[in-house]
PyMOL Python script that loads the backbone (N, CA, C, O; Angstrom):
from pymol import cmd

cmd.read_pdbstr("""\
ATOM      1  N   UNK A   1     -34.988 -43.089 -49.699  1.00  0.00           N
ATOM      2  CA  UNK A   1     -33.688 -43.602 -49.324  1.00  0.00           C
ATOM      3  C   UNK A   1     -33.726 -44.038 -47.862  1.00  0.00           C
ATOM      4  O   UNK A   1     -34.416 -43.586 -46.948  1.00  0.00           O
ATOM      5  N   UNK A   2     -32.776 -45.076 -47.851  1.00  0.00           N
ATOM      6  CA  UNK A   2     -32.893 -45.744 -46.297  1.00  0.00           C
ATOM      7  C   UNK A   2     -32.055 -44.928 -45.353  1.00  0.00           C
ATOM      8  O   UNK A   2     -30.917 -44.482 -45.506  1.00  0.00           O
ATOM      9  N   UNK A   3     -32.873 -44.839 -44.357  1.00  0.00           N
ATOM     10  CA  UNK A   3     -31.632 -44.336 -42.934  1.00  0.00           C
ATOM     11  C   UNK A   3     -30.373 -45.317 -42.528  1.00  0.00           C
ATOM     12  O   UNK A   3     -30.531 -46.419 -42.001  1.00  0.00           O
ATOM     13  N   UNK A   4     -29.384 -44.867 -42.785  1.00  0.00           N
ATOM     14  CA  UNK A   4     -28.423 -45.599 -42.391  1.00  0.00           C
ATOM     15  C   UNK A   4     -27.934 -45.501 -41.134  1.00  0.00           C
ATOM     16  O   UNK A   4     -27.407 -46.485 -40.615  1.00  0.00           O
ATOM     17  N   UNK A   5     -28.026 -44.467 -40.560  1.00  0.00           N
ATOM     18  CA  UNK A   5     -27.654 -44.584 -38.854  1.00  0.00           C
ATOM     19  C   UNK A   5     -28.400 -45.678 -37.837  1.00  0.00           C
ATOM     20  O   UNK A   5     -27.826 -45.898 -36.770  1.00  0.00           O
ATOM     21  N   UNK A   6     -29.274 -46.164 -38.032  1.00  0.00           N
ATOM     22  CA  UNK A   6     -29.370 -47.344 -37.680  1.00  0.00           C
ATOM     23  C   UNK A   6     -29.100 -48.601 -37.862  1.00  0.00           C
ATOM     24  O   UNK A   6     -29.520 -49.559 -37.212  1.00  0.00           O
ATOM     25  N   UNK A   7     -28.198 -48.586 -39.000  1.00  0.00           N
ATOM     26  CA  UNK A   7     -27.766 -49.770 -39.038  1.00  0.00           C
ATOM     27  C   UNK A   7     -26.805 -50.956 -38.101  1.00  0.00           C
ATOM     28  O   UNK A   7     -26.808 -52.178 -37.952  1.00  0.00           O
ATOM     29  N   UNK A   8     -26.013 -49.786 -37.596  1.00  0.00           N
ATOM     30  CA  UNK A   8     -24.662 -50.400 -36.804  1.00  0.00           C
ATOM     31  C   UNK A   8     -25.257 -51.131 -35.280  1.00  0.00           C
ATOM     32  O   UNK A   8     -24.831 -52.011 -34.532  1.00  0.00           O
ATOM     33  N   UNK A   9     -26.144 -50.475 -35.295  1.00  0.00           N
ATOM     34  CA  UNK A   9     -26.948 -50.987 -33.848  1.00  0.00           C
ATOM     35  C   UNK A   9     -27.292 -52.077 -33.812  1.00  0.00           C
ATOM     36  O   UNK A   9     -27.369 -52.726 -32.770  1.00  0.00           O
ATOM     37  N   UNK A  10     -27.683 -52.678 -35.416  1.00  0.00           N
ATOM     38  CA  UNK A  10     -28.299 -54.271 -35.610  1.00  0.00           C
ATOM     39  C   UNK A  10     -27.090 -55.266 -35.785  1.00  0.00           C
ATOM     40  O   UNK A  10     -27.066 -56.480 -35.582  1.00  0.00           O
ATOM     41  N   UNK A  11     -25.939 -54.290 -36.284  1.00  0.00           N
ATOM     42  CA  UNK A  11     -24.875 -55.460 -36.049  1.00  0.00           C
ATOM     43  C   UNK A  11     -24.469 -55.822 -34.713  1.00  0.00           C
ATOM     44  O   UNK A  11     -24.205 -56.996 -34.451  1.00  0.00           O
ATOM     45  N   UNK A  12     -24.384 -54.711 -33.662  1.00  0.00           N
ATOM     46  CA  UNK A  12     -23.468 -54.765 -32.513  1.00  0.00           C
ATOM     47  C   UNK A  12     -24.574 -54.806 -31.303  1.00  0.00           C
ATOM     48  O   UNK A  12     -24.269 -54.744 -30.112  1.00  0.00           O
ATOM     49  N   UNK A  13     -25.801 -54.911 -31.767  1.00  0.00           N
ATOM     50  CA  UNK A  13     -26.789 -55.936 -30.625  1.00  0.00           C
ATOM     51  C   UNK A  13     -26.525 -56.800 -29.953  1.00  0.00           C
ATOM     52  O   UNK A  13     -26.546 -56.754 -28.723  1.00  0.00           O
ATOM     53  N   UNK A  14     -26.267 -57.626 -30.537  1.00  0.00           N
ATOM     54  CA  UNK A  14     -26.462 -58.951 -30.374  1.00  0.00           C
ATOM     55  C   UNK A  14     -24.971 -59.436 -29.556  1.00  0.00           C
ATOM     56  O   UNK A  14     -24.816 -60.405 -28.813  1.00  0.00           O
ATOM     57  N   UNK A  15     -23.927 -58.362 -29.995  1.00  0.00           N
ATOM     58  CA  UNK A  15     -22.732 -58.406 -29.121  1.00  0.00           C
ATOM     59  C   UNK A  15     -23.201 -58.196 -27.741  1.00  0.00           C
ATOM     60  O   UNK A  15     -22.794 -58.803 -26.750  1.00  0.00           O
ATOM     61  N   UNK A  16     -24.205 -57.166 -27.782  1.00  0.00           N
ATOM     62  CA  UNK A  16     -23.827 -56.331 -26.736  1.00  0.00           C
ATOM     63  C   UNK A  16     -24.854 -57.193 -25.460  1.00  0.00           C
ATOM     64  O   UNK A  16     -24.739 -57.377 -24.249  1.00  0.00           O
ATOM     65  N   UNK A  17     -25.674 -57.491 -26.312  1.00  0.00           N
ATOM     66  CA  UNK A  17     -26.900 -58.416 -25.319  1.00  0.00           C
ATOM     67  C   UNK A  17     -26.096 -60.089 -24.978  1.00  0.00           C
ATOM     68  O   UNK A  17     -26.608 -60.800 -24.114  1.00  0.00           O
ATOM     69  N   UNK A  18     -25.073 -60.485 -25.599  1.00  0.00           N
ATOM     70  CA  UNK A  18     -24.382 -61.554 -25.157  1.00  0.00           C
ATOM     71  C   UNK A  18     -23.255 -61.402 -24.240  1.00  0.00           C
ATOM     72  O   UNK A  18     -22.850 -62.181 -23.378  1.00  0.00           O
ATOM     73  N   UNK A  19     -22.733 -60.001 -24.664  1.00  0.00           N
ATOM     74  CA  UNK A  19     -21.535 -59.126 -23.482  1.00  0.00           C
ATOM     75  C   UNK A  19     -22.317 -59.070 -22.113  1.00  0.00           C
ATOM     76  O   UNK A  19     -21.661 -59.472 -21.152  1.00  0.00           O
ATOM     77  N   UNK A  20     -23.757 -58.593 -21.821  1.00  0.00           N
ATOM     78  CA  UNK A  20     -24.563 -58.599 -20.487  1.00  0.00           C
ATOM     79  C   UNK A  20     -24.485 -59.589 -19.907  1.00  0.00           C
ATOM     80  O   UNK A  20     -23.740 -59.926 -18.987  1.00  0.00           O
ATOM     81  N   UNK A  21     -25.661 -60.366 -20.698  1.00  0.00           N
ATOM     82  CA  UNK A  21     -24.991 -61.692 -20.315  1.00  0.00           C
ATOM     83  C   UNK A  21     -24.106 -62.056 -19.666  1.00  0.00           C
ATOM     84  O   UNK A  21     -24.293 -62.346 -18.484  1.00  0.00           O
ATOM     85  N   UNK A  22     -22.907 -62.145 -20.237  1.00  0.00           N
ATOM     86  CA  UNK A  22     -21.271 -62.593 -19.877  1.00  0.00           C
ATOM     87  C   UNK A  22     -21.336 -62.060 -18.233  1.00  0.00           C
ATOM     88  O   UNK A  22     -21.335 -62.694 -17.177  1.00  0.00           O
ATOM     89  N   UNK A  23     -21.377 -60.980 -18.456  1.00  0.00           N
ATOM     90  CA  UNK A  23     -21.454 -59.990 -17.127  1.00  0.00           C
ATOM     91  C   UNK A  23     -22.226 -60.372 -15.953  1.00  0.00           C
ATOM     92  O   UNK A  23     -21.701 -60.472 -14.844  1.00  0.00           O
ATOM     93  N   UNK A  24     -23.869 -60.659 -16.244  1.00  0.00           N
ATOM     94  CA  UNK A  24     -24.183 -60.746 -15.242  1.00  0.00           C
ATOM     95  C   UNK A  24     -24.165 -61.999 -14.834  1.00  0.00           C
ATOM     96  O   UNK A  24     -24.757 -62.122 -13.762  1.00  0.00           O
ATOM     97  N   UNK A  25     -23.611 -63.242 -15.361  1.00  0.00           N
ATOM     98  CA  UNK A  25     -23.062 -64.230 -15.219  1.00  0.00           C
ATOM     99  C   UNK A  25     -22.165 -64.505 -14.195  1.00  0.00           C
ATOM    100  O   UNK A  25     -22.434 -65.374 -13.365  1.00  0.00           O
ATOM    101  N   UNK A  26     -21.044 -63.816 -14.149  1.00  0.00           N
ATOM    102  CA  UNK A  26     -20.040 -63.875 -13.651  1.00  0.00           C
ATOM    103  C   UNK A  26     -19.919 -62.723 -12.152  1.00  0.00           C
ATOM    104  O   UNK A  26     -18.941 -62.496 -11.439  1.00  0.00           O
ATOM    105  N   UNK A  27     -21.143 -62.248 -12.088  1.00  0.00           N
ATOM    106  CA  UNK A  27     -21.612 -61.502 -11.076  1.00  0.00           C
ATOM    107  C   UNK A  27     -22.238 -62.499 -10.342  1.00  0.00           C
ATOM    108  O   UNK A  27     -21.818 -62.694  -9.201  1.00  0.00           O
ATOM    109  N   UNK A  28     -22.968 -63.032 -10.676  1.00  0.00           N
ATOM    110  CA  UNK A  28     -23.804 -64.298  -9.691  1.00  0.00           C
ATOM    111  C   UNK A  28     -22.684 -65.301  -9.176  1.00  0.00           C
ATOM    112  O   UNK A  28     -22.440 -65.679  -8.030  1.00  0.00           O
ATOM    113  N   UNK A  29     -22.162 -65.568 -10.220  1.00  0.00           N
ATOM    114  CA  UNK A  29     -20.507 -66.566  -9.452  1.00  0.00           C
ATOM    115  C   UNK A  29     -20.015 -65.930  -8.183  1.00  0.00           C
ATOM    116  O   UNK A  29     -20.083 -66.305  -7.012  1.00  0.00           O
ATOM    117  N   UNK A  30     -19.435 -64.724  -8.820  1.00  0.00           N
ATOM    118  CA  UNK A  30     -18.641 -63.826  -7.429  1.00  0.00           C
ATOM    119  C   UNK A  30     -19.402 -64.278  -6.620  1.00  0.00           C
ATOM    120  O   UNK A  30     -19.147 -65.312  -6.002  1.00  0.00           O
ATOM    121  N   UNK A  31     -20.623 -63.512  -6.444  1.00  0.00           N
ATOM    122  CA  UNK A  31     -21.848 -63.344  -4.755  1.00  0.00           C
ATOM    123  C   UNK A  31     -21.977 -64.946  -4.542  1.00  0.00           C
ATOM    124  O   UNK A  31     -22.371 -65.134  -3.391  1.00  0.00           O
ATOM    125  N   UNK A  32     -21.780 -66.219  -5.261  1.00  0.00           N
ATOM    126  CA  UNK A  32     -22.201 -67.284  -4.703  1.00  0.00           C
ATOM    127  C   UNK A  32     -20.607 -67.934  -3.874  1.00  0.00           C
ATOM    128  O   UNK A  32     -20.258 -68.672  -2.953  1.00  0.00           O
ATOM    129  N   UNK A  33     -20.018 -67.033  -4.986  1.00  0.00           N
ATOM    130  CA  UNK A  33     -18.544 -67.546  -4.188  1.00  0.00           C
ATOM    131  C   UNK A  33     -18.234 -66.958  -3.153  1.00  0.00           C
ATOM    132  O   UNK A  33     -17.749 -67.615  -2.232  1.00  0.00           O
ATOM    133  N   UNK A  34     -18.404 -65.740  -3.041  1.00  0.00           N
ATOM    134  CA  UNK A  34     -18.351 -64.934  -1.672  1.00  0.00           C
ATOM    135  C   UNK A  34     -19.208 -64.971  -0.463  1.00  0.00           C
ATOM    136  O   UNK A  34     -19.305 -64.041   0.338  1.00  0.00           O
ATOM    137  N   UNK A  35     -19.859 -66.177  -0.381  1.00  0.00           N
ATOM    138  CA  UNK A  35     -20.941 -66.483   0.160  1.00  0.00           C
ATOM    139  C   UNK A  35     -20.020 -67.044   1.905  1.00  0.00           C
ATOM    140  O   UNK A  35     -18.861 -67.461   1.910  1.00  0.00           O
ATOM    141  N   UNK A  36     -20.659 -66.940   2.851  1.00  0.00           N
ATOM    142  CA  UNK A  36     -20.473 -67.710   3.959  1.00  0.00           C
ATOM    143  C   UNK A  36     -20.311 -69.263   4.324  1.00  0.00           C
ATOM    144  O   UNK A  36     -19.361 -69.844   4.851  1.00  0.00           O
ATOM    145  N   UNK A  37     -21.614 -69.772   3.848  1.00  0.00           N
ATOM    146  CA  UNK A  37     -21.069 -71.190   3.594  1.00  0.00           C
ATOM    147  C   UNK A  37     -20.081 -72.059   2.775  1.00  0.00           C
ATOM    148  O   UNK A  37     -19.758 -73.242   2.883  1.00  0.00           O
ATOM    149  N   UNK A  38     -19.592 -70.769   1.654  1.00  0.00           N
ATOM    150  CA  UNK A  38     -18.103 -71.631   1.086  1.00  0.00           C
ATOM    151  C   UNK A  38     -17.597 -71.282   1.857  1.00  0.00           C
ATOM    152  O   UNK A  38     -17.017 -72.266   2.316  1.00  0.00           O
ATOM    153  N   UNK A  39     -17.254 -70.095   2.668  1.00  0.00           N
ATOM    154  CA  UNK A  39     -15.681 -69.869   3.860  1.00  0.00           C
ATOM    155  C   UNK A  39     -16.083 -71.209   4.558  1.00  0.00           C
ATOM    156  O   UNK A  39     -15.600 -72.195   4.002  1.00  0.00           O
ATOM    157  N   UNK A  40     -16.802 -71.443   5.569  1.00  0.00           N
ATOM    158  CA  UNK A  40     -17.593 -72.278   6.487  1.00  0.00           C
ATOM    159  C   UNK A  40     -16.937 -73.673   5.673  1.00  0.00           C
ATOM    160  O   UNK A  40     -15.955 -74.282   6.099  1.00  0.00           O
ATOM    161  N   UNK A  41     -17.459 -73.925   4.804  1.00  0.00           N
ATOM    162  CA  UNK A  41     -16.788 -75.685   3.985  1.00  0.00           C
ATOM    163  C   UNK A  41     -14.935 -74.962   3.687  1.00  0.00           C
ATOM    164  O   UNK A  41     -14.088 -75.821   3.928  1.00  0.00           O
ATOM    165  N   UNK A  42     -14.673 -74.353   3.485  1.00  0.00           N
ATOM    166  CA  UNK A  42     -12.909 -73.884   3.297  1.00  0.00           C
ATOM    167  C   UNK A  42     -12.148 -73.861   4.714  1.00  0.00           C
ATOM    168  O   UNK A  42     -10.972 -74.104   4.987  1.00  0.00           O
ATOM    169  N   UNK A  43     -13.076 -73.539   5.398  1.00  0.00           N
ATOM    170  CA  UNK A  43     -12.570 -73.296   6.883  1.00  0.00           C
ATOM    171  C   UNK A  43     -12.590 -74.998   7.399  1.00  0.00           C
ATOM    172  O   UNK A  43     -11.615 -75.618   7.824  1.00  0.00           O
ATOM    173  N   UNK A  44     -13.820 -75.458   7.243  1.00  0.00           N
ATOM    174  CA  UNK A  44     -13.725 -76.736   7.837  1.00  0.00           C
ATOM    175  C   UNK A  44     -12.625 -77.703   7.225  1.00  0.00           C
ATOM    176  O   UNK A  44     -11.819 -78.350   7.893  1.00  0.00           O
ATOM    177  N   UNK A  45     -12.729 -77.692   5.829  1.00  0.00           N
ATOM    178  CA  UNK A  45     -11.353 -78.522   5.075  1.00  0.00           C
ATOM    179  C   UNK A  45     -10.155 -78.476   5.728  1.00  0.00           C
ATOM    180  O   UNK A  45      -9.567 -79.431   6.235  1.00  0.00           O
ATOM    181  N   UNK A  46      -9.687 -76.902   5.687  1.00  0.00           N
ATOM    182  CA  UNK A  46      -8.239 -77.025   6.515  1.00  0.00           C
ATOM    183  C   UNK A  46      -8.177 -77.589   7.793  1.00  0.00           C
ATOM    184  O   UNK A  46      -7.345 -78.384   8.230  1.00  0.00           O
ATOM    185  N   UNK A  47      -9.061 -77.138   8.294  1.00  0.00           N
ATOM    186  CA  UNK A  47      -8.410 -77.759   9.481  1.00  0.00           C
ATOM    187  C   UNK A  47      -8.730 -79.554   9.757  1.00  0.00           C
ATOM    188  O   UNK A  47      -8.250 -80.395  10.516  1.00  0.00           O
ATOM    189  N   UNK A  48      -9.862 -79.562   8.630  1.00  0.00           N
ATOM    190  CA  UNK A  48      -9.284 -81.073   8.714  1.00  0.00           C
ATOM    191  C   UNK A  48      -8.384 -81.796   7.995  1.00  0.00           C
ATOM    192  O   UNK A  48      -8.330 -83.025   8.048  1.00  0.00           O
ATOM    193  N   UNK A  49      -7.567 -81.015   7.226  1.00  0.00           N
ATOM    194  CA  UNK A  49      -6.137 -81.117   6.705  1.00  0.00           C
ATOM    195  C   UNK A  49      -4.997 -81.601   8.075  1.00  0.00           C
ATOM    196  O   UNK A  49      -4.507 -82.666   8.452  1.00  0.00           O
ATOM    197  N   UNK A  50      -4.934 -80.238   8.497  1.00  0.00           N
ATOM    198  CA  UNK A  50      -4.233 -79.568   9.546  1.00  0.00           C
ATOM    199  C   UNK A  50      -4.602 -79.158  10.519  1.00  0.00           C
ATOM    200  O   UNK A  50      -4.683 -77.933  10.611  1.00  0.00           O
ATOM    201  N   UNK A  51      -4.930 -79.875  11.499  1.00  0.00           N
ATOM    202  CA  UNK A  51      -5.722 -78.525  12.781  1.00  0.00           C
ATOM    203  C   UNK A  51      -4.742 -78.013  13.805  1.00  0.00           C
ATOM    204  O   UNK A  51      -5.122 -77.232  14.678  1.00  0.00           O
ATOM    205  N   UNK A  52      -3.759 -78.338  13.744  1.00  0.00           N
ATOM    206  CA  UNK A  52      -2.516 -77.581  14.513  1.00  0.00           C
ATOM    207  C   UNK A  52      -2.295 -76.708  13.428  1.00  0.00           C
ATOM    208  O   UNK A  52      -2.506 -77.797  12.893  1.00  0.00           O
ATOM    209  N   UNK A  53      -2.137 -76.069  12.760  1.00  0.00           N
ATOM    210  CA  UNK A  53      -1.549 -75.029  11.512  1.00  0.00           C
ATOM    211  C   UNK A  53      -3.108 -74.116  11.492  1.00  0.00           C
ATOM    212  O   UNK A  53      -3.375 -73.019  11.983  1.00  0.00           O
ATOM    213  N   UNK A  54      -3.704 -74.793  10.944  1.00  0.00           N
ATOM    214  CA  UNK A  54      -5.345 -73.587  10.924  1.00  0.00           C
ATOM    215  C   UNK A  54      -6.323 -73.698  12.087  1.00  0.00           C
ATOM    216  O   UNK A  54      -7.533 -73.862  11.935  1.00  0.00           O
ATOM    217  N   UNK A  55      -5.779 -73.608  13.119  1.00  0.00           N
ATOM    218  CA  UNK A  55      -6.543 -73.461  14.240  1.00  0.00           C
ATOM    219  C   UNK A  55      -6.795 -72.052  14.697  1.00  0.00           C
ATOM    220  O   UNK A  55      -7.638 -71.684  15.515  1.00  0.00           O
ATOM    221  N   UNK A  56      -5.873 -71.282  13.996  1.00  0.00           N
ATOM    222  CA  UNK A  56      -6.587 -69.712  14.243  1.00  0.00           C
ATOM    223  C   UNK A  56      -6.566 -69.038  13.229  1.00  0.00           C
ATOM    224  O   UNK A  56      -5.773 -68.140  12.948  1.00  0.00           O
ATOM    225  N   UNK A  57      -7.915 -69.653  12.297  1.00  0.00           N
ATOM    226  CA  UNK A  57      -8.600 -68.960  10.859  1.00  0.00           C
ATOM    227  C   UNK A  57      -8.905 -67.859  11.626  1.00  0.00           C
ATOM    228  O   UNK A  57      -9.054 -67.877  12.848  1.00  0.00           O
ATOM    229  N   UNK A  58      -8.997 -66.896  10.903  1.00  0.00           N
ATOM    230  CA  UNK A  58      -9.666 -65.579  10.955  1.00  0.00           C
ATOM    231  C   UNK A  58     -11.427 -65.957  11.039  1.00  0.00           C
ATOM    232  O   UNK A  58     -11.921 -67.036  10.713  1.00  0.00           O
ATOM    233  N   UNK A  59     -12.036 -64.978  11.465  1.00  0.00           N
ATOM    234  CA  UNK A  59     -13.094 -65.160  11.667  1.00  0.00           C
ATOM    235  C   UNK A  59     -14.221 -64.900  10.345  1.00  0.00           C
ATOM    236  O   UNK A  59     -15.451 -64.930  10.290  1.00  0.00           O
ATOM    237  N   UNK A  60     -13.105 -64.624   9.293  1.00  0.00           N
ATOM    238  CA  UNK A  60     -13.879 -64.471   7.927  1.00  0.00           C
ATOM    239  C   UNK A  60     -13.411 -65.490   7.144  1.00  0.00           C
ATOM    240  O   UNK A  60     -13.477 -65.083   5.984  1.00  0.00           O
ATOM    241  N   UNK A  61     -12.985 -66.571   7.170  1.00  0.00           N
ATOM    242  CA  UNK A  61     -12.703 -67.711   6.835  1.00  0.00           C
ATOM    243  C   UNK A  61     -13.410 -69.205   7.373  1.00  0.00           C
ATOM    244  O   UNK A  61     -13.716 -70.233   6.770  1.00  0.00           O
ATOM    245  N   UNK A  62     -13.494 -68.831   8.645  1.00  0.00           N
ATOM    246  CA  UNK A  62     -14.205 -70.246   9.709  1.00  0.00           C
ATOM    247  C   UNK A  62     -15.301 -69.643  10.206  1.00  0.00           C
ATOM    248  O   UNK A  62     -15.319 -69.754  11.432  1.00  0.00           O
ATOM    249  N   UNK A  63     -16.313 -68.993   9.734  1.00  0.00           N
ATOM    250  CA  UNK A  63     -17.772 -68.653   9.946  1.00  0.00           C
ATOM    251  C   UNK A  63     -18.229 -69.423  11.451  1.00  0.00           C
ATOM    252  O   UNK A  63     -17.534 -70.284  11.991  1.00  0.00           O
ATOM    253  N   UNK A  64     -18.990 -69.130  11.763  1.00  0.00           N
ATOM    254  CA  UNK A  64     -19.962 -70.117  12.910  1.00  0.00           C
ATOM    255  C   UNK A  64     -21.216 -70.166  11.964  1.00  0.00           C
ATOM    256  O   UNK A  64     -21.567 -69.282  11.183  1.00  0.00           O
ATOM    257  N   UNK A  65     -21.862 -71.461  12.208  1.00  0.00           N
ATOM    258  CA  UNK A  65     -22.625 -72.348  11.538  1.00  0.00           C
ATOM    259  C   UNK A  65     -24.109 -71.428  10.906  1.00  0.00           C
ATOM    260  O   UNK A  65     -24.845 -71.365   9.921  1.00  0.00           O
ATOM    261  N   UNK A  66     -23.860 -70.736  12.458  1.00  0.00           N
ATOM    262  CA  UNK A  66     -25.524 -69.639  12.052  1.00  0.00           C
ATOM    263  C   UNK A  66     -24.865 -68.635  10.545  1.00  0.00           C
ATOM    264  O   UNK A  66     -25.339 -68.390   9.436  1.00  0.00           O
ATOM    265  N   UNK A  67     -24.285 -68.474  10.856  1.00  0.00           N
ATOM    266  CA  UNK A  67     -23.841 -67.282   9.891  1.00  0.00           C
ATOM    267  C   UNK A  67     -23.677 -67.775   8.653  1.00  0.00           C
ATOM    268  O   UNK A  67     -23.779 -66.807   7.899  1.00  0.00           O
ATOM    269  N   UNK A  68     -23.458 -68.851   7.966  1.00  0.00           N
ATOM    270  CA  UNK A  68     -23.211 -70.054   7.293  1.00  0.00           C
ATOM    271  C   UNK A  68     -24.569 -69.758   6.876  1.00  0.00           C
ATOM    272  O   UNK A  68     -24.852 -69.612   5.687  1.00  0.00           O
ATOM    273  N   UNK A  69     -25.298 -69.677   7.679  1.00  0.00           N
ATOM    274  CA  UNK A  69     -27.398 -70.136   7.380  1.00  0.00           C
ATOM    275  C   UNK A  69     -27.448 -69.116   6.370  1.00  0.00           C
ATOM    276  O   UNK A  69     -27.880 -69.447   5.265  1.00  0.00           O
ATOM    277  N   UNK A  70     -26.985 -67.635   6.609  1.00  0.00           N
ATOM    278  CA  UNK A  70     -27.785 -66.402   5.810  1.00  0.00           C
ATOM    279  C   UNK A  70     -27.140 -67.209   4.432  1.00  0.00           C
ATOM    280  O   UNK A  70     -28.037 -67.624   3.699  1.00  0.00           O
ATOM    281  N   UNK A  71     -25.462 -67.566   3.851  1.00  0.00           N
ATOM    282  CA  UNK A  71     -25.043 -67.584   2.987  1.00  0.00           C
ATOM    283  C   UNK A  71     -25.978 -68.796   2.157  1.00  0.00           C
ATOM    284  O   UNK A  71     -26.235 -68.577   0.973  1.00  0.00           O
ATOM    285  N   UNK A  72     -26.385 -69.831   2.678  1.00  0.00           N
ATOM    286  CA  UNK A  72     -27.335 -70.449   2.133  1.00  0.00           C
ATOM    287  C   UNK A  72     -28.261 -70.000   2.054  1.00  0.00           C
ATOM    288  O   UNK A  72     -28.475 -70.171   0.854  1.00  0.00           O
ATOM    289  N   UNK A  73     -29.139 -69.465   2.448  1.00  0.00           N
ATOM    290  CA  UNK A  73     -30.249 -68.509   2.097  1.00  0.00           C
ATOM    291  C   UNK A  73     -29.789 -67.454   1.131  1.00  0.00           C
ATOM    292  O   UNK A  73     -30.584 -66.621   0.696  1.00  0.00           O
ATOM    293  N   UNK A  74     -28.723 -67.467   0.840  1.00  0.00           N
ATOM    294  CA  UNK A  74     -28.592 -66.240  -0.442  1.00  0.00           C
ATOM    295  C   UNK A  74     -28.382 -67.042  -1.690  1.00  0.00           C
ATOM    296  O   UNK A  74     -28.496 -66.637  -2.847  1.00  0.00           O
ATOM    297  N   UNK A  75     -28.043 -68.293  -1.263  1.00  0.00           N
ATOM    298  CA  UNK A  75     -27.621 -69.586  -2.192  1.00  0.00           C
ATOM    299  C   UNK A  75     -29.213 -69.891  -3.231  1.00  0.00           C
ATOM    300  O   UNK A  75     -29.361 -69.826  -4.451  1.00  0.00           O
ATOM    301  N   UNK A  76     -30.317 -70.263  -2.013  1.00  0.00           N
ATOM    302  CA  UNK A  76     -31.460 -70.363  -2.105  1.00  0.00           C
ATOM    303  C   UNK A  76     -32.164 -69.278  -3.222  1.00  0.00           C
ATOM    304  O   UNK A  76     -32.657 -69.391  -4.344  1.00  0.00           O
ATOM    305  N   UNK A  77     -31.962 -68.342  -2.419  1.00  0.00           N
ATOM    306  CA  UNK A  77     -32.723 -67.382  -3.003  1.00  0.00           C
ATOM    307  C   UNK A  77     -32.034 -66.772  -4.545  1.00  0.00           C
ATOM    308  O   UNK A  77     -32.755 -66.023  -5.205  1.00  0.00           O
ATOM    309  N   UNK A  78     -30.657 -67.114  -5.069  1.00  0.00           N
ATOM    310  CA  UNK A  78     -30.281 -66.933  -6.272  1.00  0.00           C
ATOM    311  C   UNK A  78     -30.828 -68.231  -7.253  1.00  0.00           C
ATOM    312  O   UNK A  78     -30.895 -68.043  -8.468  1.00  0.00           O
ATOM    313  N   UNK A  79     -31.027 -68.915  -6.952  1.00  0.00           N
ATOM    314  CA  UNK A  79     -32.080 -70.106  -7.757  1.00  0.00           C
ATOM    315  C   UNK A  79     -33.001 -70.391  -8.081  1.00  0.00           C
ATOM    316  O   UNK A  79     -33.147 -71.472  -8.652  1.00  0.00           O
TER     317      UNK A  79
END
""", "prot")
cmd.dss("prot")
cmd.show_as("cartoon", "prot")
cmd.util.cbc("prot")
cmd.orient("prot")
């Protein structure tokens, strides 16, 4: 007679290895979105929107250019 306790595992595999997936997907988004050089391009937009209104971004919004460098290098190195 067949073991049946292994069965449920072969149905809900394939969920579960496409659920990771999903996951670590949307983990690489975050860290690329949270990156320095998008603040750095968000920071530069506004104020070339507006530079009387966003002239005093926070300093986690309007990066300086070096700092910008690591976030591309994390850009780099996720590819």
């Amino acid at each position: 007679m067949k073991n049946k306790e292994h069965l449920p595992i072969f149905g809900i595999g394939p969920f579960l290895v496409v659920g990771m997936a999903v996951v670590a997907a949307i983990a690489i988004a975050v860290c690329v979105l949270l990156n320095p050089i998008v603040f750095l391009i968000f920071g530069v937009t506004c104020r070339k929107i507006d530079p009387v209104k966003f002239q005093d971004l926070p300093g986690i919004i309007m990066p300086s250019l070096g700092l910008s460098m690591f976030g591309l290098i994390g850009i780099l190195n996720l590819i």
